[in-house]
C-alpha beads as a LAMMPS data file, in Angstrom:
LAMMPS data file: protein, C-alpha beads

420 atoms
419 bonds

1 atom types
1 bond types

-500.0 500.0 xlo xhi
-500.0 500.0 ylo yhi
-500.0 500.0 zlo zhi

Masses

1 110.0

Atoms # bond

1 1 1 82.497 -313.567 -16.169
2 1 1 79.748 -315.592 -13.681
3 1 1 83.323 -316.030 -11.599
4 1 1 84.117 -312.511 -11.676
5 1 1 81.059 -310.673 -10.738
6 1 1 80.705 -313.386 -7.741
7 1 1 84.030 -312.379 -6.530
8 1 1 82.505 -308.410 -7.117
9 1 1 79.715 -309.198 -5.293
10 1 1 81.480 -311.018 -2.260
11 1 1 83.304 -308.045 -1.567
12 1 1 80.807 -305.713 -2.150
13 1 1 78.957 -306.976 0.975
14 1 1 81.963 -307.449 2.897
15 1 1 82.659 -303.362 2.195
16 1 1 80.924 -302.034 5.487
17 1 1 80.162 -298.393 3.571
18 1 1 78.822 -300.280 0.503
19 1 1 75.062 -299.459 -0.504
20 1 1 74.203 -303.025 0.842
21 1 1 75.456 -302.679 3.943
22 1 1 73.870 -298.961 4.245
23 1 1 71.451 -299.082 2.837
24 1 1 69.781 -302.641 1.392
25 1 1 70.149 -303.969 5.527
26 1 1 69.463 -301.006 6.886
27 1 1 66.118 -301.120 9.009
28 1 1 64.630 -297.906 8.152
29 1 1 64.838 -299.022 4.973
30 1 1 61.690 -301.465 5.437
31 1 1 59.983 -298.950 7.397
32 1 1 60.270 -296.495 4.374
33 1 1 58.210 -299.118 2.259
34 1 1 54.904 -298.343 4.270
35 1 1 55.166 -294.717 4.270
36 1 1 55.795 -294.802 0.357
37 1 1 53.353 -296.246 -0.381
38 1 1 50.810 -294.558 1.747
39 1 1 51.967 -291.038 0.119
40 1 1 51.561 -292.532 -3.210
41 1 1 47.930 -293.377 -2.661
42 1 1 48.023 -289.796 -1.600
43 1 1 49.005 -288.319 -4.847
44 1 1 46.082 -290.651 -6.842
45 1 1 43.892 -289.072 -4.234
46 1 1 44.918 -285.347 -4.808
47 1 1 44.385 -286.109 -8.615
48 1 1 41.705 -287.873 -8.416
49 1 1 39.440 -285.344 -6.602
50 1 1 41.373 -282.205 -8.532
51 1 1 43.396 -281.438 -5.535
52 1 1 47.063 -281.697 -6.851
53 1 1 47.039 -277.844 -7.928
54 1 1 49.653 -277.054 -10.468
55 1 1 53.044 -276.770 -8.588
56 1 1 55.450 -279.364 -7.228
57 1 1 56.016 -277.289 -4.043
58 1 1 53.178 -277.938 -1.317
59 1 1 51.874 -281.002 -2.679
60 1 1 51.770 -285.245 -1.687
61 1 1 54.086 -285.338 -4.217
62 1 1 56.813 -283.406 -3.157
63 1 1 56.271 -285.180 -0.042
64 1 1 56.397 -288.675 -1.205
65 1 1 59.255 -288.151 -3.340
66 1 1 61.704 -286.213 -0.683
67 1 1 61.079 -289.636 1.599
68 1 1 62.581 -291.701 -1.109
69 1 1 65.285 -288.563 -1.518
70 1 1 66.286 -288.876 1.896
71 1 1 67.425 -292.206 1.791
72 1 1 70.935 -290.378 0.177
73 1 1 72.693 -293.989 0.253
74 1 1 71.464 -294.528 -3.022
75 1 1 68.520 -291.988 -3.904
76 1 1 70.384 -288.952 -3.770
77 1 1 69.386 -286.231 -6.171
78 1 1 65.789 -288.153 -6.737
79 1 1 63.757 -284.913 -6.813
80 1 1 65.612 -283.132 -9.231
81 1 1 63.417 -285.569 -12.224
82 1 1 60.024 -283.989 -10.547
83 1 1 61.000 -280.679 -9.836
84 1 1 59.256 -278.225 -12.096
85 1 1 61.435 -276.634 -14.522
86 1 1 59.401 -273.478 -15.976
87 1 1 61.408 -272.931 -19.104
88 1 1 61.277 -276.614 -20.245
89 1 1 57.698 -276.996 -18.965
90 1 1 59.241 -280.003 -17.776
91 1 1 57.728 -282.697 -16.436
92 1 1 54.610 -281.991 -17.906
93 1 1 52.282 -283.277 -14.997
94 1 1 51.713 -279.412 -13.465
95 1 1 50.212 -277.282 -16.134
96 1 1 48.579 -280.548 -18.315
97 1 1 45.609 -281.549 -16.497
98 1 1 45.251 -285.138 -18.789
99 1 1 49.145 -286.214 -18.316
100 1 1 48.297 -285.529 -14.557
101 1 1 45.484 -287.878 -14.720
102 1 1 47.676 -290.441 -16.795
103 1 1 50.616 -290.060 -14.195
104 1 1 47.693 -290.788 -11.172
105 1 1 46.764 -293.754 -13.452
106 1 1 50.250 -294.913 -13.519
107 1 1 50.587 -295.269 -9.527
108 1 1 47.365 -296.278 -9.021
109 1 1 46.924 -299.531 -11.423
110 1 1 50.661 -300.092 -9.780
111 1 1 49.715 -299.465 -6.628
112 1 1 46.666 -302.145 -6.922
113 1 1 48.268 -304.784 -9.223
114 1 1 50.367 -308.171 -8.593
115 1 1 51.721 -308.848 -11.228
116 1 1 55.075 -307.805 -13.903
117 1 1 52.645 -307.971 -16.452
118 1 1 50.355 -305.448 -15.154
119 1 1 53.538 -303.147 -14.242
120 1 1 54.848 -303.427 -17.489
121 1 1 51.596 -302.933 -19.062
122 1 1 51.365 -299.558 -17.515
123 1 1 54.305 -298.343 -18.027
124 1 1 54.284 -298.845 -21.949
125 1 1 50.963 -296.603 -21.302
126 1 1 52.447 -293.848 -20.021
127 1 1 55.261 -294.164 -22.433
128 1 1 52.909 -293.814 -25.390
129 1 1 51.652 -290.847 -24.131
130 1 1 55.340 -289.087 -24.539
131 1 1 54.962 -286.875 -21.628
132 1 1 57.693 -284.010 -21.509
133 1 1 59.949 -284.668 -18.691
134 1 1 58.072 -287.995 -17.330
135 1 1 60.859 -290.868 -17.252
136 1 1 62.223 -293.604 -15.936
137 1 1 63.006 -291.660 -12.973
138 1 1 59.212 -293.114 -12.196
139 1 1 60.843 -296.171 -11.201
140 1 1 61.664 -295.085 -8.081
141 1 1 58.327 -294.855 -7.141
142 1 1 57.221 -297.845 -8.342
143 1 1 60.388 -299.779 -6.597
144 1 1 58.844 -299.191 -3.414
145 1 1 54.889 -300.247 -4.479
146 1 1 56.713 -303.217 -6.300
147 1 1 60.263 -303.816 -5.171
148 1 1 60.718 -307.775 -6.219
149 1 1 59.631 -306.149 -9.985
150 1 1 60.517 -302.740 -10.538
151 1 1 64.694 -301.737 -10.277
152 1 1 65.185 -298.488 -8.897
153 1 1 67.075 -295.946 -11.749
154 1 1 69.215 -293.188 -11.758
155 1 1 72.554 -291.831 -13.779
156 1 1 74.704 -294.775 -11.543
157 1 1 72.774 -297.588 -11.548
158 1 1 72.736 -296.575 -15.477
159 1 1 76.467 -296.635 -15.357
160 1 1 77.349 -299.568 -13.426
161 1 1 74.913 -301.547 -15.721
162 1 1 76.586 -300.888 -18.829
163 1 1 79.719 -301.239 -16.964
164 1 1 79.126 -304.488 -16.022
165 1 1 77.113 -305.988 -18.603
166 1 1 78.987 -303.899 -21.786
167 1 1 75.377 -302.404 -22.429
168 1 1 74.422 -299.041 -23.913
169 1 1 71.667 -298.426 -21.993
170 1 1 70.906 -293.935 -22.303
171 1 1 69.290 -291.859 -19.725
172 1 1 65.233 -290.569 -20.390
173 1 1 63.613 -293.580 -22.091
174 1 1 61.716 -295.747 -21.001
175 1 1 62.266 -298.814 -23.762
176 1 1 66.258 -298.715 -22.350
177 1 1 64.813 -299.111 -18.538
178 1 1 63.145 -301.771 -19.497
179 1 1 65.807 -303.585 -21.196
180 1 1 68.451 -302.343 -18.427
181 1 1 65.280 -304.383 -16.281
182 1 1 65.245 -307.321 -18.087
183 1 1 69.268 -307.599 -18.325
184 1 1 68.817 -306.952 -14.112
185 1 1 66.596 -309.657 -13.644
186 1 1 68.741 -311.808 -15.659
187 1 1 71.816 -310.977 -13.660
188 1 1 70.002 -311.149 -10.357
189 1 1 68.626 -314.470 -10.956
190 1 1 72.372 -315.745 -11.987
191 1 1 73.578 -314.625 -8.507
192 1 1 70.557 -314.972 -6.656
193 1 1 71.910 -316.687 -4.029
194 1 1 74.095 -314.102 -2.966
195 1 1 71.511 -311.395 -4.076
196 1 1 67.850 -311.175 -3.302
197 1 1 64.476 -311.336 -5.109
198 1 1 64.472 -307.489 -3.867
199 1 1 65.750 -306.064 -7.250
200 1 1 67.328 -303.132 -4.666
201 1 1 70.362 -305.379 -3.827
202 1 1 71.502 -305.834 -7.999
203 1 1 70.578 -301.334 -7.919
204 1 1 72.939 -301.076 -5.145
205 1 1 75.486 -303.233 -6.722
206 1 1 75.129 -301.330 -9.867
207 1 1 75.074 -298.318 -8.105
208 1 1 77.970 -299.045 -6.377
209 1 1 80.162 -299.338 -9.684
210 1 1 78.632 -296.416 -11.522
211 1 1 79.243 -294.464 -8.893
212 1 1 83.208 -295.487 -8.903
213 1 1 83.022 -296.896 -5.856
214 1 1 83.621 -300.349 -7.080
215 1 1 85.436 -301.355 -10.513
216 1 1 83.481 -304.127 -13.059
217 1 1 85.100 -307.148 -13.920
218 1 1 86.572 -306.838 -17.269
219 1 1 84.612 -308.138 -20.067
220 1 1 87.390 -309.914 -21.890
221 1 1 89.410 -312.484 -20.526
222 1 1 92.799 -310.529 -20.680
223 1 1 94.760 -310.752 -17.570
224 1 1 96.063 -307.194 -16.894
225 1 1 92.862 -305.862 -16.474
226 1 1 91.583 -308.437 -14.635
227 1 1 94.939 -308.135 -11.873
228 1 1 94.214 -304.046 -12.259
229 1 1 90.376 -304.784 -11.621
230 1 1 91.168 -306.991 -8.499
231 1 1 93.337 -304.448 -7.014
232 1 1 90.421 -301.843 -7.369
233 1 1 88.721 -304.068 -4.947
234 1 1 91.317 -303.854 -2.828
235 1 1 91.975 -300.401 -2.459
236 1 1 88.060 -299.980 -1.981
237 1 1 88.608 -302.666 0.832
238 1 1 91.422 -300.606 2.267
239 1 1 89.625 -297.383 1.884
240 1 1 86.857 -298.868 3.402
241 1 1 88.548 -299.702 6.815
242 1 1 90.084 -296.019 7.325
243 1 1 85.935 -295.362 7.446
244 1 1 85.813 -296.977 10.331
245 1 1 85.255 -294.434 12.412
246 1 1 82.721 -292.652 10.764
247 1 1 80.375 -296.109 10.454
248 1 1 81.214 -296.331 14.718
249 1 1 79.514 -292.659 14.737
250 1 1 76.711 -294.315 12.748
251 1 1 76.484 -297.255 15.330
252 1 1 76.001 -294.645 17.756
253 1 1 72.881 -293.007 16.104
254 1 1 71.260 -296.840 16.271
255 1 1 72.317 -296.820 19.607
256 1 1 71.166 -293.696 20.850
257 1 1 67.164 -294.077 19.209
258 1 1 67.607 -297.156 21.775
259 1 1 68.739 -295.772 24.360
260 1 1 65.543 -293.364 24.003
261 1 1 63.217 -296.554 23.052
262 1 1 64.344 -297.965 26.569
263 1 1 63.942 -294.777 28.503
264 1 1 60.183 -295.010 27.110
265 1 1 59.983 -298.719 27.947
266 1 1 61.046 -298.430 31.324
267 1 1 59.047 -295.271 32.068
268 1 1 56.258 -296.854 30.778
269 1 1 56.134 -299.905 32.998
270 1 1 57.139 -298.056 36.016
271 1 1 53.751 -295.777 35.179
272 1 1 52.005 -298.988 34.801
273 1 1 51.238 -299.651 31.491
274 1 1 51.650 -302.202 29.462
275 1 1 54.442 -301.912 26.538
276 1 1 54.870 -302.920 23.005
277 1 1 58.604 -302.338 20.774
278 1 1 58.523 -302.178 17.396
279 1 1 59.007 -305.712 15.899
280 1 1 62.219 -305.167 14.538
281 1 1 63.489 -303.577 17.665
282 1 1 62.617 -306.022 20.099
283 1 1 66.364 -308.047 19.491
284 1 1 68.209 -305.235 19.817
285 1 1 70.997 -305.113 23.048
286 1 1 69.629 -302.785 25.744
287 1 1 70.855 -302.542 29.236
288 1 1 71.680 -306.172 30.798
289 1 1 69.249 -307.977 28.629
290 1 1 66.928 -306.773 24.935
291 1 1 64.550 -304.136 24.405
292 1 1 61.578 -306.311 24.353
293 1 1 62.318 -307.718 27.724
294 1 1 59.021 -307.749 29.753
295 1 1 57.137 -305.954 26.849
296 1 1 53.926 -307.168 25.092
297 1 1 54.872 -310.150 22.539
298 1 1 51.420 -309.884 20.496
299 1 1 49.106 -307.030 20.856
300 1 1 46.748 -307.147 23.303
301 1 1 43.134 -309.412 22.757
302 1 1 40.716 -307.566 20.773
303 1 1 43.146 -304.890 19.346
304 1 1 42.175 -305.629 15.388
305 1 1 42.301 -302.171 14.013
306 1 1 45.300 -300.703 12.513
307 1 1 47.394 -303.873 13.922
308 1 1 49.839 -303.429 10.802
309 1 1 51.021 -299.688 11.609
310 1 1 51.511 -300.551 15.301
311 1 1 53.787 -303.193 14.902
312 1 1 56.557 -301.003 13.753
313 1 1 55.629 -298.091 15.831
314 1 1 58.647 -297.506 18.318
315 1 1 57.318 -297.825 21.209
316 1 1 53.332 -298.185 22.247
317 1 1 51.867 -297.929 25.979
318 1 1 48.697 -299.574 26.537
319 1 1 46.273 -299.522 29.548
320 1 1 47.183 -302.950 31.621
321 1 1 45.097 -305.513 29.848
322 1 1 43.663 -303.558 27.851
323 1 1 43.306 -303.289 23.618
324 1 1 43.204 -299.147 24.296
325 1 1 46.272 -297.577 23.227
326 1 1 47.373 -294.982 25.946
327 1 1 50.377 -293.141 24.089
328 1 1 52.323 -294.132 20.969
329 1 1 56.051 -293.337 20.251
330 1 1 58.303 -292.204 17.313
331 1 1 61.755 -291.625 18.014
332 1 1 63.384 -289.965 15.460
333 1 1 67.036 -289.460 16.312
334 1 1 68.503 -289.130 12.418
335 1 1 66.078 -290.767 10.010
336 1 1 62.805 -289.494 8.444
337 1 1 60.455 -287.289 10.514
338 1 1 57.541 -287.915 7.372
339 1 1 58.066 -291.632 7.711
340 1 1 57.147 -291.712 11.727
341 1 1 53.949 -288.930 11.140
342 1 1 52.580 -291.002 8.726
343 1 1 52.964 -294.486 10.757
344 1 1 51.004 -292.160 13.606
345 1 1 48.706 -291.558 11.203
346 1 1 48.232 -295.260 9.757
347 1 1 47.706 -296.092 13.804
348 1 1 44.866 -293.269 14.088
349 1 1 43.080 -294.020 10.812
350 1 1 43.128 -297.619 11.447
351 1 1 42.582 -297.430 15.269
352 1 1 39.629 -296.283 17.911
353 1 1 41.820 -293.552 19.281
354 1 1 40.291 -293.175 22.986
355 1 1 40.176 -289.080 23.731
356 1 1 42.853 -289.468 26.103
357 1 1 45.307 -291.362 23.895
358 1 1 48.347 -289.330 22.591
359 1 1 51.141 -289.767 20.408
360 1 1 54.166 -288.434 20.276
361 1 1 57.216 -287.526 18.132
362 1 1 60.463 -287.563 19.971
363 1 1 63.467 -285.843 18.752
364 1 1 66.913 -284.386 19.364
365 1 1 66.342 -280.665 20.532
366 1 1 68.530 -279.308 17.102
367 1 1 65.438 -281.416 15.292
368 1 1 62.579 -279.050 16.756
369 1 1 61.841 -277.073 14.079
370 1 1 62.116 -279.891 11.421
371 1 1 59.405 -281.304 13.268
372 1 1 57.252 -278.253 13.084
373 1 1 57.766 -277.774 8.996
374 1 1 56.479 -281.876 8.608
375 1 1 54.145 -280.992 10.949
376 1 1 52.812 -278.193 8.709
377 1 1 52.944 -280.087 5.639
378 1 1 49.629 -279.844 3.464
379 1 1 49.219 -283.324 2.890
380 1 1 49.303 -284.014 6.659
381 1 1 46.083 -281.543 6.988
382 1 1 45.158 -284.718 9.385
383 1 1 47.676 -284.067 12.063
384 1 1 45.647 -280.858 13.634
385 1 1 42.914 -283.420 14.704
386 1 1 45.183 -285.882 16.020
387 1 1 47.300 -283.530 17.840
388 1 1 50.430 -284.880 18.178
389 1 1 52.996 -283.474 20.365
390 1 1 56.607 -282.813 19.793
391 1 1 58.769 -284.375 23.180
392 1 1 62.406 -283.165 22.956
393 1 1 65.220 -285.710 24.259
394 1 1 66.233 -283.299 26.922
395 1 1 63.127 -282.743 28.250
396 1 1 62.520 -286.530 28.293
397 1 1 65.985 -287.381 30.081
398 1 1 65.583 -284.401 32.403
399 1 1 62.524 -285.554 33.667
400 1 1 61.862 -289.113 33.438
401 1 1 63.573 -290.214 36.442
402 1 1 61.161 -287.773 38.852
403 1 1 58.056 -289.385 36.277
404 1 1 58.704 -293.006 37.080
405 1 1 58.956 -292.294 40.583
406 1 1 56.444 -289.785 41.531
407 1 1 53.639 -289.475 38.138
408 1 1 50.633 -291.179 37.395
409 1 1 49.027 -291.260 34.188
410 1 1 49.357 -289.339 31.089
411 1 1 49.924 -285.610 32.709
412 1 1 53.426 -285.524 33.404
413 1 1 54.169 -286.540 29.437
414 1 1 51.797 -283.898 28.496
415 1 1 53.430 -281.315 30.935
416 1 1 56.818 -281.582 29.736
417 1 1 56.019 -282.052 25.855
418 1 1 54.555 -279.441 23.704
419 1 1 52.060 -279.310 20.631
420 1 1 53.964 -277.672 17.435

Bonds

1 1 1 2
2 1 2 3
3 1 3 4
4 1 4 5
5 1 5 6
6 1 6 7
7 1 7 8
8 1 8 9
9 1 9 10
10 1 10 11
11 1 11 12
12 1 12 13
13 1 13 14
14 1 14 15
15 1 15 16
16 1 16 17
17 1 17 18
18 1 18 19
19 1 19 20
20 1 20 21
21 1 21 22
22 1 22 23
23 1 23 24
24 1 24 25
25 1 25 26
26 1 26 27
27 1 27 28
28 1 28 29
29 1 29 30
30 1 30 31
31 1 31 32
32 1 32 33
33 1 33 34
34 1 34 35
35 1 35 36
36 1 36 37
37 1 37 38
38 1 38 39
39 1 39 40
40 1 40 41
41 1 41 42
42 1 42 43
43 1 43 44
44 1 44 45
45 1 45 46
46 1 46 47
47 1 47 48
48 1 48 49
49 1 49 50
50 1 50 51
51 1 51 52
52 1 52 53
53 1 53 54
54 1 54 55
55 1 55 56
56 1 56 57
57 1 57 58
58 1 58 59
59 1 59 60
60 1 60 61
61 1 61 62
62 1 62 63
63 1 63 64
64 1 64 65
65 1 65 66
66 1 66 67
67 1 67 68
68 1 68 69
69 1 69 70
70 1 70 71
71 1 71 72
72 1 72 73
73 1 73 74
74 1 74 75
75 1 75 76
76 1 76 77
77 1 77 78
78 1 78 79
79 1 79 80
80 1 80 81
81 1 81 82
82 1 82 83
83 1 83 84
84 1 84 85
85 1 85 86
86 1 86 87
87 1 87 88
88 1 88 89
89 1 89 90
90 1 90 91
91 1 91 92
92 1 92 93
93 1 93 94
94 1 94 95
95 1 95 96
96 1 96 97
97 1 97 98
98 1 98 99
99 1 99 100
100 1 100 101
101 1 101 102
102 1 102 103
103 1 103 104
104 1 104 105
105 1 105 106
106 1 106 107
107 1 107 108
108 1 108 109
109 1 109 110
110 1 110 111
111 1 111 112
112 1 112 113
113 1 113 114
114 1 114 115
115 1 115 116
116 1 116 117
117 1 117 118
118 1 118 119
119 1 119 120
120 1 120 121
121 1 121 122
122 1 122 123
123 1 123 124
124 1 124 125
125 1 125 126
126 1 126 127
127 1 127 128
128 1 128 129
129 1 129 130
130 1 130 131
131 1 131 132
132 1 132 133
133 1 133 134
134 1 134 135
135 1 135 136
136 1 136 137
137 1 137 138
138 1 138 139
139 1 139 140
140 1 140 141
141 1 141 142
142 1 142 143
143 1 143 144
144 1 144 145
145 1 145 146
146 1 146 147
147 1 147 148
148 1 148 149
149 1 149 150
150 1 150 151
151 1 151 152
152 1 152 153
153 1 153 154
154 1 154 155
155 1 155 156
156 1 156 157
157 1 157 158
158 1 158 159
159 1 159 160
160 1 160 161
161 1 161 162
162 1 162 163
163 1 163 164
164 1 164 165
165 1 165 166
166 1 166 167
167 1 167 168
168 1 168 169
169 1 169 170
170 1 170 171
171 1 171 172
172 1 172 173
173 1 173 174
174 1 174 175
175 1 175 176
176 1 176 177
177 1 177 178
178 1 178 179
179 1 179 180
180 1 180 181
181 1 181 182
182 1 182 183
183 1 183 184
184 1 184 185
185 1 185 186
186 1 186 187
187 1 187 188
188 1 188 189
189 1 189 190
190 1 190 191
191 1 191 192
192 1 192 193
193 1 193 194
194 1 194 195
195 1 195 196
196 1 196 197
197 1 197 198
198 1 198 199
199 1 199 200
200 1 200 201
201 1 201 202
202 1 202 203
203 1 203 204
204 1 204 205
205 1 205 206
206 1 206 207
207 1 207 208
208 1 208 209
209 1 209 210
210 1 210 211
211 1 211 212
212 1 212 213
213 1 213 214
214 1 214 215
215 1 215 216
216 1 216 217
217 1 217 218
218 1 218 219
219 1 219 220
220 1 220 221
221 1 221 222
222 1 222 223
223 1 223 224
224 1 224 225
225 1 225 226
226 1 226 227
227 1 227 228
228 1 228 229
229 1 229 230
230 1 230 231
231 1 231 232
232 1 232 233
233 1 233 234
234 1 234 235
235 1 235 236
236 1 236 237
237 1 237 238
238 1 238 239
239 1 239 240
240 1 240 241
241 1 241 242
242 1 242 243
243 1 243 244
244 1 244 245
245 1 245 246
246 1 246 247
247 1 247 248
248 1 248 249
249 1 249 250
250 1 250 251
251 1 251 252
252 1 252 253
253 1 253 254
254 1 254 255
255 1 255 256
256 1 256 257
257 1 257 258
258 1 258 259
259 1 259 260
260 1 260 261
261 1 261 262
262 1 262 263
263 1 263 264
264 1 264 265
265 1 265 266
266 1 266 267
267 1 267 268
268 1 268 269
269 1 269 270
270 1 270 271
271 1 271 272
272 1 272 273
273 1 273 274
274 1 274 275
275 1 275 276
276 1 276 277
277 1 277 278
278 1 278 279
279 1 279 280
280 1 280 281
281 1 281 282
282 1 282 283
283 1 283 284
284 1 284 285
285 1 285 286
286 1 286 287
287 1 287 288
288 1 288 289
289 1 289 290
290 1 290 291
291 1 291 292
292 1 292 293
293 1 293 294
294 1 294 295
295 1 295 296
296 1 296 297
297 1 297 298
298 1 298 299
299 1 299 300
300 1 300 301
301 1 301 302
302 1 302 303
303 1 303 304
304 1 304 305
305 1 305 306
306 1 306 307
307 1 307 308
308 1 308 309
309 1 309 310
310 1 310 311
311 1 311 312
312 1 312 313
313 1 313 314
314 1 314 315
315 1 315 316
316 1 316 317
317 1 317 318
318 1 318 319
319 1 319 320
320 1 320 321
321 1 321 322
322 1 322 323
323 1 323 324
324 1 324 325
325 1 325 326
326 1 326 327
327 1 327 328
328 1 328 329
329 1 329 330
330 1 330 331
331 1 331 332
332 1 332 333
333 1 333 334
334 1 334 335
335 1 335 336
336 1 336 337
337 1 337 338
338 1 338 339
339 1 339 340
340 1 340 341
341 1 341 342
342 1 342 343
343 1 343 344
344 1 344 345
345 1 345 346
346 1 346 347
347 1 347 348
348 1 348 349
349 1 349 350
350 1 350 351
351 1 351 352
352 1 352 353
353 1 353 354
354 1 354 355
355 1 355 356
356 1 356 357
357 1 357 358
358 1 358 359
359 1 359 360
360 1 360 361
361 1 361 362
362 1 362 363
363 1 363 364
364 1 364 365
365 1 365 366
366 1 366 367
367 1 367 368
368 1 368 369
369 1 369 370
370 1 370 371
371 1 371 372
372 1 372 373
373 1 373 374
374 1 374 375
375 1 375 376
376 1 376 377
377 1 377 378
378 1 378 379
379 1 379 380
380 1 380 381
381 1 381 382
382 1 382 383
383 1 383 384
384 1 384 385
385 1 385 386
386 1 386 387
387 1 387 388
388 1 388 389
389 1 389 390
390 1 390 391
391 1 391 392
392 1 392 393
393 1 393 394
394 1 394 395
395 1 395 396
396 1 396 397
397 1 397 398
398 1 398 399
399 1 399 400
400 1 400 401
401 1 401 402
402 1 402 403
403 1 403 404
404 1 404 405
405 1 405 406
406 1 406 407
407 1 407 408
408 1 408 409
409 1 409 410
410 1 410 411
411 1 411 412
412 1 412 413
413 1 413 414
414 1 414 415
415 1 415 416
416 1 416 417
417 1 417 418
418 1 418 419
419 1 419 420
């Protein structure tokens, strides 16, 4: 069996539309993590200080959990377990102020702990309490506070477990997670050198066969099933490369939010300030040379506030040698508008902000007024003061050229950007 599920796992990562190729490597993906987890402590704070209301719609929650949602590569369908469901008064966290308080419990002794003990610990808690509705569908909450200790569940990952490991693990209870974790671990730490301590890569791999896309080795030893099982694989592989052309569309999305990261970068220099790339950017091909070329390697002396959220800011123009932040940068070309707002606002809560310092979301044209409804959000109340602005592609491409040669300063980005 320990040769079989290699073999599954070998080709599972060689399958370019695989979950870990779209989703476990994908960059956002680590960006996603800080965001999280800053809309989780969000939710404790709403229930904490008897601000979460009594409706899904509107609050941090609905918030938080359409950011993991929106990672569709494997989270699909994640907000369906929170959704309020008036004829089942289901999940019982709306109308029941103490299972509220119990469910802010929950995230917050996760949210501060270390330890598997400690996460286990309060999840048995909120078990006993037998809250309608409230189950393992948690987990995906929790995957992102604690992602080397909680596995991420859903109806595949269910699936491909029992698929895999000839388990009967049900749907709704939290004693089968737990087991399903446990067997996880187990499995992961068989194959964890082609795995990772990130329990995400075994939930994509599980994922991947519960959802059909790949077969399980058989459990016996018989050989027709294990030749039928093999060629599985290789149809997958097949289908796989007839893809290609939709992952080359994909490639261009990456390539594009660069394209727009180097347009800032080079506008930036030529309006002489100094320029920072997000971390993880910096590598990337750009022009004749990298993105990071001539850009700040470490932020600037005496810049110790909210040093964290600017590293993976896109791009960040400073006054020349200076630690004051001129203008900060999201480009969101396809991914998560509520992931760059609230990196903006981990910079401003964790940063001086001079008066003159702006920040801005830049996004396709067709993204406008997706911009304006995160914008608007309740649980970014915040964003009025900071006054971020909203700076189309078009107007950016249409215009920088004349910028670099002829602008000085902030005004020109201000003049050809607008506040939603």
């Amino acid at each position: 069996m320990h040769d079989k599920l290699s073999l599954l796992i070998e080709r599972w990562q060689q399958d370019p539309h695989s979950t870990y190729n779209s989703w476990f490597l994908w960059e956002e993906r680590l960006k996603n993590f800080r965001s999280i987890r800053r809309g989780i402590a969000e939710v404790v704070q709403e229930i904490e200080a008897g601000r979460f209301g009594n409706a899904y719609r509107g609050s941090a929650l609905e918030t938080v959990v359409g950011s993991v949602a929106e990672q569709r590569q494997i989270f699909k369908g994640a907000d369906h377990a929170f959704l309020w469901k008036p004829k089942l008064r289901i999940p019982d966290i709306y109308e029941n102020a103490a299972n509220q308080k119990a469910f802010g419990r929950l995230l917050h002794t996760c949210n501060c702990c270390n330890t598997a003990e400690a996460v286990l610990e309060a999840i048995r808690k909120i078990d006993a309490l037998k809250i309608k509705g409230l189950g393992p569908a948690v987990a995906n909450l929790l995957y992102f506070i604690h992602p080397t200790l909680v596995l991420p569940f859903n109806t595949a990952i269910v699936r491909g477990y029992n698929a895999v490991t000839g388990g009967n693990v049900k749907l709704g209870r939290w004693d089968h997670y737990l087991t399903m974790r446990d067997g996880a671990i187990r499995l992961n730490g068989a194959h964890r050198s082609q795995l990772s301590n990130d329990l995400g890569a075994i939930a994509g791999l599980l994922f991947d066969v519960g959802s059909g896309r790949l077969t399980a080795p058989p459990l016996a030893d018989d050989e027709a099933p294990l030749r039928a099982w093999r060629a599985d694989l290789d149809r997958v592989r097949e289908e796989s490369a007839a893809m290609q052309k939709v992952w080359a569309a994909e490639r261009e999305s990456d390539t594009t939010h660069t394209q727009i990261q180097g347009g800032l970068r080079d506008l930036g220099h030529a309006l002489g300030f100094d320029v920072w790339i997000a971390a993880n950017d910096r590598g990337r091909a750009y022009a004749d040379g990298v993105l990071g070329a001539d850009c700040l390697t470490e932020l600037p002396p005496g810049f110790d506030g909210g040093a964290e959220a600017v590293r993976l800011i896109d791009v960040v123009w400073f006054e020349r040698a200076s630690a004051r932040v001129a203008a900060a940068f999201e480009v969101e070309h396809s991914t998560s508008i509520y992931s760059g707002i609230v990196r903006m606002l981990d910079l401003a809560l964790g940063t001086e902000l001079g008066a003159s310092s702006v920040l801005f979301l830049v996004a396709p044209n067709s993204r406008r007024d997706e911009v304006r409804q995160q914008l608007n959000r309740p649980a970014f109340s915040r964003v009025v003061e900071l006054g971020i602005r909203y700076l189309s592609y078009s107007e950016l491409q249409q215009h920088r050229g004349a910028i670099a040669r002829f602008g000085t300063g902030l005004g020109p980005m201000l003049q050809i950007s607008e506040q939603l």
